[in-house]
KEZALO-473398 format. One record per atom (N, C-alpha, C, O, CB): residue in one letter; x, y, z. Coordinates in pm, whole numbers, padded with zeros to 5 digits, always signed. Glycine has a CB too. Layout:
<pts>
aXYZ/...
</pts>
This chain:
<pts>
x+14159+11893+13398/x+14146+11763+13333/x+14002+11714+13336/x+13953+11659+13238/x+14239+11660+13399/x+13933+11735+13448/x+13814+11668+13469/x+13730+11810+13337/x+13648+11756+13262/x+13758+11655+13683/x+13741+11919+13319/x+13662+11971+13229/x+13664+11929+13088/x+13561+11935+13021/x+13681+12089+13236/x+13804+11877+13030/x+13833+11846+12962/x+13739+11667+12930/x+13654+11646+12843/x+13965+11884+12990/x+13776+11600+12998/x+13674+11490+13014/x+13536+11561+12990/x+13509+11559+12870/x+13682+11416+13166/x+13455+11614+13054/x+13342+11621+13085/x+13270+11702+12933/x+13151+11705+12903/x+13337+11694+13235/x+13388+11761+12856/x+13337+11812+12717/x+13412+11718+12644/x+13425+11760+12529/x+13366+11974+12673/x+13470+11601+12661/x+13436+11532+12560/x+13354+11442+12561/x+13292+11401+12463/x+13515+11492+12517/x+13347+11407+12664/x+13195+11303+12712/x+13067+11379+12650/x+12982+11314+12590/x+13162+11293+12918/x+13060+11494+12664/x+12946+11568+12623/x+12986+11570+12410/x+12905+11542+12322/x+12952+11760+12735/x+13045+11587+12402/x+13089+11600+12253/x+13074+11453+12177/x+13064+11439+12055/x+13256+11655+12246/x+13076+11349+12274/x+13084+11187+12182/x+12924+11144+12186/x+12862+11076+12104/x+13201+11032+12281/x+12863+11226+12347/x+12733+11199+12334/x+12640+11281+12220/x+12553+11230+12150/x+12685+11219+12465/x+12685+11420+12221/x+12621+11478+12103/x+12625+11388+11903/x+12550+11398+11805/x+12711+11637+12112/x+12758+11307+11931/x+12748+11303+11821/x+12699+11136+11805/x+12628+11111+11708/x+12877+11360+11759/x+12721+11063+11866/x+12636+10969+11925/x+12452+10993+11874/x+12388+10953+11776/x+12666+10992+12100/x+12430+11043+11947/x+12307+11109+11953/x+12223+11153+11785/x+12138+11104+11711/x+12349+11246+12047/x+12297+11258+11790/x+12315+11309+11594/x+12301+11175+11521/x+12194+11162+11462/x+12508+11387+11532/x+12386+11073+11512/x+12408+10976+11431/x+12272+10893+11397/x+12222+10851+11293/x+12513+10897+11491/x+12232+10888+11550/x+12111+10807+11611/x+11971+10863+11531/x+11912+10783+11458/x+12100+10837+11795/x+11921+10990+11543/x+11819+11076+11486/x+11833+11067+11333/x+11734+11046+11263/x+11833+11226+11538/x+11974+11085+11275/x+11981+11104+11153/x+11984+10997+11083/x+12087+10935+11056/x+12066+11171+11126/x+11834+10958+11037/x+11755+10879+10967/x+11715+10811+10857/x+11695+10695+10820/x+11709+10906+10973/x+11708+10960+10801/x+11649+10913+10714/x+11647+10852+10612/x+11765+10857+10577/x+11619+10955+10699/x+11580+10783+10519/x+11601+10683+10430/x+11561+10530+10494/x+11503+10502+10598/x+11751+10697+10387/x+11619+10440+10384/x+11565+10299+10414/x+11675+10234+10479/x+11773+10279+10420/x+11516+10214+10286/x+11704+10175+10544/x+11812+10026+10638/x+11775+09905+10629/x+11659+09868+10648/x+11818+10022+10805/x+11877+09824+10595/x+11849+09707+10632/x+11760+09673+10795/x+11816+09709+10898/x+11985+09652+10621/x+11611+09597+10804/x+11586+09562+10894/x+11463+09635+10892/x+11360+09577+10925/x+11676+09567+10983/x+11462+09780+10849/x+11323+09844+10825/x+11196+09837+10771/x+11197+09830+10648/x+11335+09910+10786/x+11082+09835+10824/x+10979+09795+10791/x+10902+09938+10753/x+10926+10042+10814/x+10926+09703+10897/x+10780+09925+10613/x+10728+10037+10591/x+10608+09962+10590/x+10593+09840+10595/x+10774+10125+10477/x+10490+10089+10581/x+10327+10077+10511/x+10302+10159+10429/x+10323+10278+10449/x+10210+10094+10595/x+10256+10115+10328/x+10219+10243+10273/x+09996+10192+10239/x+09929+10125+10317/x+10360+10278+10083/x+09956+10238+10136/x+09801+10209+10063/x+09739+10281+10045/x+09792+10391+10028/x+09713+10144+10106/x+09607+10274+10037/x+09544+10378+10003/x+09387+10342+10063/x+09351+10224+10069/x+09563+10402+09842/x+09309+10438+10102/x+09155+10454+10148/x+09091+10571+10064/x+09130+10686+10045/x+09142+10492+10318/x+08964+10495+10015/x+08897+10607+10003/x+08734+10590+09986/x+08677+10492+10032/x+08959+10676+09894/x+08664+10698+09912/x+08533+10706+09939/x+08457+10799+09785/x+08480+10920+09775/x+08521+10790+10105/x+08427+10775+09748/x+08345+10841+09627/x+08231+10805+09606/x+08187+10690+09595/x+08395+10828+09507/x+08141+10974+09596/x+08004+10924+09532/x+07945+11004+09474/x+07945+11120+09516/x+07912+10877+09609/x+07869+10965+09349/x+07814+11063+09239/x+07684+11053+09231/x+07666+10948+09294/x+07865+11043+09102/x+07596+11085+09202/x+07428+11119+09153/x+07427+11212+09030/x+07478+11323+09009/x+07332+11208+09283/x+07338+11115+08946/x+07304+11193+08830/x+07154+11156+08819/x+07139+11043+08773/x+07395+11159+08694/x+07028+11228+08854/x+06939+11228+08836/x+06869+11103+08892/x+06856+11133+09011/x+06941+11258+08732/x+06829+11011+08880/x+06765+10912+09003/x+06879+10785+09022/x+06872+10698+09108/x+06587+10836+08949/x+06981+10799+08921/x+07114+10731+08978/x+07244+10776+09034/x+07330+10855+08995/x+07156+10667+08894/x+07228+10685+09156/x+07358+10705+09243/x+07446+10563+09257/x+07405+10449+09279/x+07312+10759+09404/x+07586+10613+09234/x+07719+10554+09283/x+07793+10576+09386/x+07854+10681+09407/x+07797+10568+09211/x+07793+10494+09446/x+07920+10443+09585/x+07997+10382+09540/x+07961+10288+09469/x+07889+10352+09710/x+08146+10409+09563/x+08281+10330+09537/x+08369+10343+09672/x+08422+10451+09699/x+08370+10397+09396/x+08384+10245+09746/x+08480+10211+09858/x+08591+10179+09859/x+08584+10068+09806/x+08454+10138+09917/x+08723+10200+09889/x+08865+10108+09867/x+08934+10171+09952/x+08944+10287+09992/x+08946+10100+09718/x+09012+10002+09987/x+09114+09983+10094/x+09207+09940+10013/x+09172+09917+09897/x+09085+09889+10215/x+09336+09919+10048/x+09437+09875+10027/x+09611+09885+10110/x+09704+09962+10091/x+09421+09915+09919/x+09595+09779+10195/x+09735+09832+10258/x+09826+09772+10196/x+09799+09682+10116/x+09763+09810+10405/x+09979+09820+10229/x+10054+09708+10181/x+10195+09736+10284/x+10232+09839+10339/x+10081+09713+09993/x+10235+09641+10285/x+10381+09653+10399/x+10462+09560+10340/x+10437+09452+10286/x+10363+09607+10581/x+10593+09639+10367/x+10721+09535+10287/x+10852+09548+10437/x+10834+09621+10534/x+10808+09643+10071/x+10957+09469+10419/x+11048+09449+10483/x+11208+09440+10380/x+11258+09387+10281/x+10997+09329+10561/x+11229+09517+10473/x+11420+09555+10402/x+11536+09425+10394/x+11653+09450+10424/x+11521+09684+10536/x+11505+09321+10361/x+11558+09191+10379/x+11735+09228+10394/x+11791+09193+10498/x+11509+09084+10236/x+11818+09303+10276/x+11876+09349+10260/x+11912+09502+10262/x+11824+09554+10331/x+11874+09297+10209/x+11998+09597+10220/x+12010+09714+10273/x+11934+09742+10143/x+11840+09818+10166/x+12156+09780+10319/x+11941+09709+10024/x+11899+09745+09899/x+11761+09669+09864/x+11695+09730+09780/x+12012+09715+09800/x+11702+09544+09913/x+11594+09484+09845/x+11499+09479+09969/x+11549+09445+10076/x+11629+09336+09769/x+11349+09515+09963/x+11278+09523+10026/x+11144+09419+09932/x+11106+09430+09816/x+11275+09670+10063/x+11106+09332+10031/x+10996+09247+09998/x+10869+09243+10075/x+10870+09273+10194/x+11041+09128+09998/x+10736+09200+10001/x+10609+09316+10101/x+10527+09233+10042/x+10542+09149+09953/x+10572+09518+10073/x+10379+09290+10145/x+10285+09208+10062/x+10165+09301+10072/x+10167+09395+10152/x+10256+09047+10118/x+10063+09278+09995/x+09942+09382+09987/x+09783+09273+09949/x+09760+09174+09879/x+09988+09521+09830/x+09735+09329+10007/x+09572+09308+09990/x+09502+09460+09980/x+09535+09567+10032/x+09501+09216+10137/x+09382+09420+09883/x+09285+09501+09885/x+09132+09468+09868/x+09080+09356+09876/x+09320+09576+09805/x+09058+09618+09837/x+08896+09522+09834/x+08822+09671+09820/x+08835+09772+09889/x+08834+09398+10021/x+08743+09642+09707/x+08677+09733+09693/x+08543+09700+09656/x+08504+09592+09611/x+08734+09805+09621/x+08469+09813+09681/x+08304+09769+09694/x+08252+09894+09589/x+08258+10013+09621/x+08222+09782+09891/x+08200+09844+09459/x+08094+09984+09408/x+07971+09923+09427/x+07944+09815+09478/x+08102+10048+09230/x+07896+10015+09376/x+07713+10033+09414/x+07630+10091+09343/x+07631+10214+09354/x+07674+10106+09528/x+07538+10036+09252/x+07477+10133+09164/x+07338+10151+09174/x+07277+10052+09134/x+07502+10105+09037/x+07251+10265+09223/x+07144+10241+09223/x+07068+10327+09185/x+07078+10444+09224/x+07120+10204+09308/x+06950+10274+09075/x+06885+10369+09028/x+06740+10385+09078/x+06654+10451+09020/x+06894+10356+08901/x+06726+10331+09171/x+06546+10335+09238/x+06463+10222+09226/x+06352+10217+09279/x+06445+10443+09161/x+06532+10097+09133/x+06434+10016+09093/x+06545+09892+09127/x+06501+09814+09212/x+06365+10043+08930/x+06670+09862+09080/x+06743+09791+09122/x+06882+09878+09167/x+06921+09991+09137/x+06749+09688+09027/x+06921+09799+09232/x+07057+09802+09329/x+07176+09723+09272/x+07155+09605+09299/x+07027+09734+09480/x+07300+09736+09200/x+07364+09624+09124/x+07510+09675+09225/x+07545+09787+09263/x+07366+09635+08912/x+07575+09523+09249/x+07691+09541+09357/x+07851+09526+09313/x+07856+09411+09270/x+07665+09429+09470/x+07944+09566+09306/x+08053+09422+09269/x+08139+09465+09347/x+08171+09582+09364/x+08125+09386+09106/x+08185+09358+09408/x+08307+09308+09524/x+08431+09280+09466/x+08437+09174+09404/x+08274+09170+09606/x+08541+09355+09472/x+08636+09288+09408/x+08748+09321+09548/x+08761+09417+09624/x+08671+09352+09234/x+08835+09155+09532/x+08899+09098+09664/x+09084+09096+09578/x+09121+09057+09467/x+08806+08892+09724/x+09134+09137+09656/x+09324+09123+09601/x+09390+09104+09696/x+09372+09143+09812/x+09410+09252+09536/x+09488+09029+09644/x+09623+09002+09751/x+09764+09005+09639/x+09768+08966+09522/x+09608+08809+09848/x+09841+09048+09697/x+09976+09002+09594/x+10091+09011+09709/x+10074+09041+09828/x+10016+09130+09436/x+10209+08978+09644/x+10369+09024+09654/x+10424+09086+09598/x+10410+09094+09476/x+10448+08961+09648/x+10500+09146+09657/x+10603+09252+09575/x+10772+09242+09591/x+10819+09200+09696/x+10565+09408+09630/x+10849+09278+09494/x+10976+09332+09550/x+11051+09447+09502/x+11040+09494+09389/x+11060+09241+09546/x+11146+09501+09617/x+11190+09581+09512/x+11305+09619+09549/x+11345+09592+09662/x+11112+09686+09478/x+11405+09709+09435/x+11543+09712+09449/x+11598+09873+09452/x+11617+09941+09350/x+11605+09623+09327/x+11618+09914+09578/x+11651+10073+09596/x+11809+10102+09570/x+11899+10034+09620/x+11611+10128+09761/x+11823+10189+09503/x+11950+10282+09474/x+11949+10383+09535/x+11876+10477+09506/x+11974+10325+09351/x+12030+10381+09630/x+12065+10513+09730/x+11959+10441+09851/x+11958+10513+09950/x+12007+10712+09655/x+11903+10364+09860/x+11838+10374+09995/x+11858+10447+10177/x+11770+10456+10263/x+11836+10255+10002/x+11960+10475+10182/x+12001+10547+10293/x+11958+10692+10267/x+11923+10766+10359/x+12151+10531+10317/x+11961+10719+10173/x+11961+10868+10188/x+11816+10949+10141/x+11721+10882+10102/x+12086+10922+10098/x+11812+11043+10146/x+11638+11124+10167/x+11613+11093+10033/x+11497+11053+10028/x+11613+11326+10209/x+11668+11092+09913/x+11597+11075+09809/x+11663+10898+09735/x+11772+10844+09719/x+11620+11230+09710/x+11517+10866+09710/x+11587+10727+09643/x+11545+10686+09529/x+11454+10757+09485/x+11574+10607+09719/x+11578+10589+09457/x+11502+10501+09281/x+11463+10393+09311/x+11551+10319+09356/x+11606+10457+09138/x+11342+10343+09301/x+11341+10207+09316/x+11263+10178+09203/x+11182+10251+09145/x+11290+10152+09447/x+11304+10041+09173/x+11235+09933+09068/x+11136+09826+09116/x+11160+09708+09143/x+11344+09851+09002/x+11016+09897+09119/x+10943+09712+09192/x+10902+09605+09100/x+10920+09639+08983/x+10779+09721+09281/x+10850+09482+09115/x+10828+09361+09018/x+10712+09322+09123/x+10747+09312+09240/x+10974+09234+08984/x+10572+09298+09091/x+10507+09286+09173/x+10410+09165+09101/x+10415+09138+08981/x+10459+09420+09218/x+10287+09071+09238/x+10261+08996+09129/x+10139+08975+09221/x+10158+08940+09338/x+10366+08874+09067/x+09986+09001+09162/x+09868+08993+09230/x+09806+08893+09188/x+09856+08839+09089/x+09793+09097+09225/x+09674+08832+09248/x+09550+08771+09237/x+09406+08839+09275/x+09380+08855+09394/x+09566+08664+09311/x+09337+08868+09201/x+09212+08925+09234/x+09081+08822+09210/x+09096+08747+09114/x+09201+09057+09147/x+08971+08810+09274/x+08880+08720+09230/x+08754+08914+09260/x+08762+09018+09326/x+08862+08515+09357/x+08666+08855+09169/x+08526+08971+09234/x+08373+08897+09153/x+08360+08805+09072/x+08555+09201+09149/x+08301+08962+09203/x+08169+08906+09196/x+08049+09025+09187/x+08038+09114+09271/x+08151+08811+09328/x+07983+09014+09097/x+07895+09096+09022/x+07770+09041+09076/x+07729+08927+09058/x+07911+09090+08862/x+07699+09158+09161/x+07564+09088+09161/x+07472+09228+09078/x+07471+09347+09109/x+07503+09038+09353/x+07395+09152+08957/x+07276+09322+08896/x+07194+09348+08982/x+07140+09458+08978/x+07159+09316+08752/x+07159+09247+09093/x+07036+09331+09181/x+06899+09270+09148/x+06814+09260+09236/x+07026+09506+09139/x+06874+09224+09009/x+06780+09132+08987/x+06733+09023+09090/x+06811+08933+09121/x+06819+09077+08885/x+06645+09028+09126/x+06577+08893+09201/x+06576+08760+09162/x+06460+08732+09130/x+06448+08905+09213/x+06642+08673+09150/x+06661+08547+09072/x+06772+08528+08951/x+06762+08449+08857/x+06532+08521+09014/x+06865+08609+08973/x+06936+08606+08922/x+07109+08577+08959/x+07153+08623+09064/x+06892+08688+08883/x+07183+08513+08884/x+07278+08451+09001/x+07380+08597+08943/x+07370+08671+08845/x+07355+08236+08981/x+07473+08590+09052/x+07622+08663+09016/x+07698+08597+08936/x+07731+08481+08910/x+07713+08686+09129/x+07716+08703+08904/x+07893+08678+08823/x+08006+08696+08853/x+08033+08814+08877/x+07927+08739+08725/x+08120+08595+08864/x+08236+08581+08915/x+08325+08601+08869/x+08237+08630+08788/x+08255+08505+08948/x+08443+08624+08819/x+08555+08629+08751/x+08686+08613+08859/x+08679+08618+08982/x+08552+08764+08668/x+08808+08594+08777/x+08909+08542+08872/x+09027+08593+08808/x+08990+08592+08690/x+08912+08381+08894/x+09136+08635+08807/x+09278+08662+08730/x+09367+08672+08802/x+09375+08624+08916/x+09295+08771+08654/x+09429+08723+08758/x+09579+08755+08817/x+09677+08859+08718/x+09639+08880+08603/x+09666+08596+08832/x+09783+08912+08761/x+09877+09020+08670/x+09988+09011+08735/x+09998+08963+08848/x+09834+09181+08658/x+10098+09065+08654/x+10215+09106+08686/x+10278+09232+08649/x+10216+09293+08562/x+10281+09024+08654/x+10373+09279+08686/x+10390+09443+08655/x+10501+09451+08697/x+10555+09385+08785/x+10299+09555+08720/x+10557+09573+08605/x+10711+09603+08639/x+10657+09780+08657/x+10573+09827+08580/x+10860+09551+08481/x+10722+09867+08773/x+10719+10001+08807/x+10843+10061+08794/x+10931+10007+08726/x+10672+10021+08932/x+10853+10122+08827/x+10963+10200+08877/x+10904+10325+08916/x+10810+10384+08862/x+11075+10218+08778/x+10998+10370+09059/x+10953+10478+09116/x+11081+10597+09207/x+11203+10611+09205/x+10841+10408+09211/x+10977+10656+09271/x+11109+10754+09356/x+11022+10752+09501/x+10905+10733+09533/x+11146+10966+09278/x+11169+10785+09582/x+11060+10831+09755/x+11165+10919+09766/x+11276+10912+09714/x+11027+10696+09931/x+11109+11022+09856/x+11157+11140+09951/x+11136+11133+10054/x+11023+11089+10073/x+11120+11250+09937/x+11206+11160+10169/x+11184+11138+10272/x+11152+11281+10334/x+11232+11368+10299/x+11283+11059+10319/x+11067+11316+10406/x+11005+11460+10423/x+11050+11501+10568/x+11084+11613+10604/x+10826+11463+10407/x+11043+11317+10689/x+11112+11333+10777/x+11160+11197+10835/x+11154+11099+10760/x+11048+11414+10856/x+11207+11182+10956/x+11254+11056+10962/x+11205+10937+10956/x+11268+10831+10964/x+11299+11049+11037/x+11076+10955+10941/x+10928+10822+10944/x+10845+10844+10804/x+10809+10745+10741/x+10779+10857+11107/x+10813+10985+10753/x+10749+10989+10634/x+10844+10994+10534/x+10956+11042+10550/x+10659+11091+10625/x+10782+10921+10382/x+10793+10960+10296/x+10699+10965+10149/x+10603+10891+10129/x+10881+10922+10305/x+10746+11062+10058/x+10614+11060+09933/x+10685+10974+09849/x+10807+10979+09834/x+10563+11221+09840/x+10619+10903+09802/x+10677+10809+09711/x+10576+10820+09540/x+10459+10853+09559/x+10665+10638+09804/x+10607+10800+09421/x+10570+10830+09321/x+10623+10710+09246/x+10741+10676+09252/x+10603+10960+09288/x+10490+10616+09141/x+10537+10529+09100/x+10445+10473+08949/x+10323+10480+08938/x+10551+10448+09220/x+10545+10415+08838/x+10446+10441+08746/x+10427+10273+08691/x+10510+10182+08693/x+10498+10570+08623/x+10340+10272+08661/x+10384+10074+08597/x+10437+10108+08406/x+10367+10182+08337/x+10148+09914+08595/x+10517+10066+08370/x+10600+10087+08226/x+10534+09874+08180/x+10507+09831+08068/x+10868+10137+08264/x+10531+09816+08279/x+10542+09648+08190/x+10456+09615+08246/x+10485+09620+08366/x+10666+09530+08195/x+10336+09572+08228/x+10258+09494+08278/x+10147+09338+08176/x+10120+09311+08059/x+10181+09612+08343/x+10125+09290+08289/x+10041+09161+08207/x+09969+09140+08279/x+10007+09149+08396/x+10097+09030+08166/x+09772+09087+08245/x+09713+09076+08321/x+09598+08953+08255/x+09558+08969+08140/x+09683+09211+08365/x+09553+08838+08333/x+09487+08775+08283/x+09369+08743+08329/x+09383+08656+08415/x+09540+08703+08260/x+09194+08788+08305/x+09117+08773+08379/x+09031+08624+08345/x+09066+08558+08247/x+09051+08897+08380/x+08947+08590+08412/x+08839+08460+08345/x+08737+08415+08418/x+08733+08348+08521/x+08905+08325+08317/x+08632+08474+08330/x+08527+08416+08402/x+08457+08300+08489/x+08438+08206+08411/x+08486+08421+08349/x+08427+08278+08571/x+08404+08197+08702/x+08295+08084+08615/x+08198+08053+08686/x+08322+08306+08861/x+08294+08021+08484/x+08211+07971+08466/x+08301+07845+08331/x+08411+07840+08277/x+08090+08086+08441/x+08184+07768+08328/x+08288+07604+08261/x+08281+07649+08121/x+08180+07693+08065/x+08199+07398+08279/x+08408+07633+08067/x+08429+07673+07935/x+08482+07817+07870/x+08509+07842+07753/x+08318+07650+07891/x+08486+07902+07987/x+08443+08085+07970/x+08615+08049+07888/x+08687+07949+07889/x+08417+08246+08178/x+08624+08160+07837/x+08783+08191+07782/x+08817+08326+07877/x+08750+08420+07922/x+08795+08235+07579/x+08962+08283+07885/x+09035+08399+07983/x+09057+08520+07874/x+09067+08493+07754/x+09209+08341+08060/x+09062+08633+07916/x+09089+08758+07859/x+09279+08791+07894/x+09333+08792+08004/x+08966+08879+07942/x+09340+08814+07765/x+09469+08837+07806/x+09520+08982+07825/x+09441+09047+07757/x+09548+08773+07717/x+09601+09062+07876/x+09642+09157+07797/x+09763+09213+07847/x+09788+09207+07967/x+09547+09248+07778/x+09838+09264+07769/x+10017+09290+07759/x+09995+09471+07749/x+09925+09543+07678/x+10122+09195+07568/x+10100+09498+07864/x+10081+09691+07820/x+10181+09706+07848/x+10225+09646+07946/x+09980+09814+07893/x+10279+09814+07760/x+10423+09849+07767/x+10410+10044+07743/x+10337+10094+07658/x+10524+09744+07618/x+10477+10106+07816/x+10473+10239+07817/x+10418+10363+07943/x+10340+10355+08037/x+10402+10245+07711/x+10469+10430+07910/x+10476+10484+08044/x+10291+10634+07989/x+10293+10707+07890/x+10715+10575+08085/x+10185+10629+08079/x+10110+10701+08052/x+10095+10810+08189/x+10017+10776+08278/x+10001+10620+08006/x+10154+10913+08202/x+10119+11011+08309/x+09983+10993+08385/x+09966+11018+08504/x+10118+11147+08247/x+09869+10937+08282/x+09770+10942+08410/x+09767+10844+08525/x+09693+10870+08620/x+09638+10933+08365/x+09840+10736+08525/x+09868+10642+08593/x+09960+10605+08712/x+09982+10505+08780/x+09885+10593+08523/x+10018+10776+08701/x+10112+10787+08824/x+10073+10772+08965/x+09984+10844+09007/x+10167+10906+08823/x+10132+10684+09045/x+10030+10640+09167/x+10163+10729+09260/x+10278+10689+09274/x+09988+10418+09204/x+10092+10876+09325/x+10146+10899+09429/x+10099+10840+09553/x+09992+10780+09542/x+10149+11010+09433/x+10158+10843+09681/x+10137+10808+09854/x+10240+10861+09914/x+10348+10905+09875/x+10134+10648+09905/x+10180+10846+10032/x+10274+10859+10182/x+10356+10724+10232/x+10293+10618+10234/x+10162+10896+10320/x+10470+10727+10266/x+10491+10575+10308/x+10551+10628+10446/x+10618+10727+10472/x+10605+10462+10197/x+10497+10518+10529/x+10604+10521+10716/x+10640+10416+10741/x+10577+10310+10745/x+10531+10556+10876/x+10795+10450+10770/x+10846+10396+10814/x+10910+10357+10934/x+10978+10443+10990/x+10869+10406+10765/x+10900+10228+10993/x+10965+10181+11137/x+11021+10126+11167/x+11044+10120+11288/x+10934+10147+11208/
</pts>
């Protein structure tokens, strides 16, 4: 009797256990990061470019199916040809949400609706000369997929199909620039890594 006990105690813990490890996918309560870093630079003859960018973003599983997040970014280019130096700073923050089908399991669909603010500032490098500012904002509809590779990573692939974006110059009177884009263009596919905890 006592062996009998002692393999099923061992048999509820194994599966116990199993249940526990076996992961993967999204849950209610789960938190991810995903973004992007990087670094580029070109020279063509006495001009050189630097381009810098950050961008994190982290969302939370409010529900088993809707996850809501938020993101900032900031990127820095640099242009210099030997005589002047010209800079521009551009600063972002937004929200996002989004709605997963199948979220439990290794492969999923999601739909995000996301909605940013960017301001940036142009300096040419000229000596006496002021910057230029601009300010906007956009909205965007994606849709995407994630895989889960293991119980914390996954690749996620995502394309924007709806978007709207409105920029305007930092100055009295400037007119805002509008613009509406519908369609899906392959070069625009934004792959990443996302982890989850």
């Amino acid at each position: 009797m006592k062996k009998l006990m002692l393999v099923g105690a061992v048999a509820l813990f194994t599966a116990v256990n199993a249940q526990e490890t076996s992961t993967e996918g999204f849950a209610q309560g789960n938190t991810f990061i995903t973004g992007a870093v990087g670094f580029n630079s070109v020279k063509t003859g006495n001009v050189k470019e630097n381009n810098f960018t950050i961008s994190p973003s982290v969302g939370y599983f409010v529900t088993p199916n809707v996850a809501l997040g938020a993101r900032v970014g900031y990127n820095n280019g640099t242009e210099d040809n030997g005589v002047v130096k010209s800079t521009l700073d551009t600063f972002t923050a937004g929200v996002f949400g989004r709605y997963y089908w199948m979220p439990a399991s290794k492969f999923s669909i999601f739909a995000e609706l996301g909605v940013d603010y960017a301001t940036a500032s142009y300096d040419n490098g000229i000596a006496g000369s002021t910057k230029a500012k601009v300010n906007g904002f956009g909205a965007e509809f994606a849709p995407g997929i994630s895989y889960f590779l293991t119980n914390h990573f996954a690749l996620e692939a995502k394309a924007g199909v709806l978007g709207y974006n409105s920029v305007k110059p930092d100055v009295t009177g400037a007119e805002s620039t509008d613009s509406f884009n519908i369609g899906v263009n392959l070069n625009d596919i934004k792959l990443g890594l996302v982890y989850k905890f």
